[in-house]
C-alpha positions as CSV (number, residue, x, y, z in Angstrom):
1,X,-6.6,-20.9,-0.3
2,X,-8.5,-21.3,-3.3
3,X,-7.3,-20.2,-6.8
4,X,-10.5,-17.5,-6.5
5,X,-8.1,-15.6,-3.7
6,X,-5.5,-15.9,-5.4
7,X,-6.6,-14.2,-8.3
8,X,-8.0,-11.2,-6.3
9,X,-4.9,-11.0,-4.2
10,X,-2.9,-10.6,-7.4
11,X,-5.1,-7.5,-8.4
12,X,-5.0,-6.1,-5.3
13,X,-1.1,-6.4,-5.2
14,X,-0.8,-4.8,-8.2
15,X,-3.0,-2.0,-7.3
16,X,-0.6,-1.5,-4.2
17,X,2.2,-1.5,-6.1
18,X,0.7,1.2,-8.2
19,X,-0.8,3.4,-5.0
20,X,3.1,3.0,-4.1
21,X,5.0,4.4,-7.2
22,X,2.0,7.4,-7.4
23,X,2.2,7.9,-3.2
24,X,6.5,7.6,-4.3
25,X,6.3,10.5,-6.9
26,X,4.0,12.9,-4.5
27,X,7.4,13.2,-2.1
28,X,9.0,15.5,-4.4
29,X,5.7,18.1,-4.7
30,X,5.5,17.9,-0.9
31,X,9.5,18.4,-0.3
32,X,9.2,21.9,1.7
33,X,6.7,19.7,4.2
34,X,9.0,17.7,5.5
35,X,6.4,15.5,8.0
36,X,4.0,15.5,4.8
37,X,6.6,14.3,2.8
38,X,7.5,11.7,5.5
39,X,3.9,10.3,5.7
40,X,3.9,9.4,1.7
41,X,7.7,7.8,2.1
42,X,6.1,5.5,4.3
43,X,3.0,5.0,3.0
44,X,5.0,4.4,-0.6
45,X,7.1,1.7,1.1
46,X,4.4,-0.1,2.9
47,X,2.4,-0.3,-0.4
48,X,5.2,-1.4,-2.7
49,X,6.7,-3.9,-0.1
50,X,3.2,-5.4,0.8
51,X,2.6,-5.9,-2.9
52,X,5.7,-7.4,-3.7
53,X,5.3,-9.4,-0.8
54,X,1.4,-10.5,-2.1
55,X,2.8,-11.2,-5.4
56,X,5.3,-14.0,-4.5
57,X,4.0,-15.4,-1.2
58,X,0.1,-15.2,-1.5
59,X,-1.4,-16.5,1.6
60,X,-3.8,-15.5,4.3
61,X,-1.5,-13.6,6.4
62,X,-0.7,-11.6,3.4
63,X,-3.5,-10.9,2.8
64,X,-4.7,-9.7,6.3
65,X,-1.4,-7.2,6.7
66,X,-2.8,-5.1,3.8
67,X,-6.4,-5.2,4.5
68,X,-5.4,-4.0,7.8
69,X,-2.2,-1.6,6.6
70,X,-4.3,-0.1,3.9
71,X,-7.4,0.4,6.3
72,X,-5.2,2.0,8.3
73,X,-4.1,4.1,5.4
74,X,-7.7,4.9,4.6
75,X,-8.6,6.2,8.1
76,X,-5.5,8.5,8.1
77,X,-6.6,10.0,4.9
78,X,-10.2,10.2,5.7
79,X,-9.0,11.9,9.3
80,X,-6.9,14.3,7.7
81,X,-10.0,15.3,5.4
């Protein structure tokens, strides 16, 4: 990898990890939706553990589970839209 992907993988994890603590504080306004309130959990955890993750152990693979996880992320939101 070269130090350039390293750099931006950095950024994005910290971006993650702060999609994950906002996505982690929206459970409590969405408590009497319990499947609502579901959907954010996990979205909170995969966000915070991927960018943990990114932080320490930045390689390709990494890097690839949260283009795809947060794609994935994206469509759902842009679906429920």
């Amino acid at each position: 990898m070269t130090a350039n992907l390293f750099g931006v993988l950095g950024i994005a994890a910290v971006a993650s990890l702060s999609a994950g603590a906002i996505h982690a504080t929206a459970i409590g306004s969405h408590g009497e939706e319990k499947q609502t309130a579901y959907v954010f959990a996990a979205t909170a955890f995969f966000q915070l553990a991927w960018g943990a993750v990114a932080l320490f152990r930045p390689t390709r693979a990494v890097a690839l589970i949260g283009a795809i996880g947060n794609a994935a992320l994206l469509s759902g939101w842009v679906l429920a839209k």
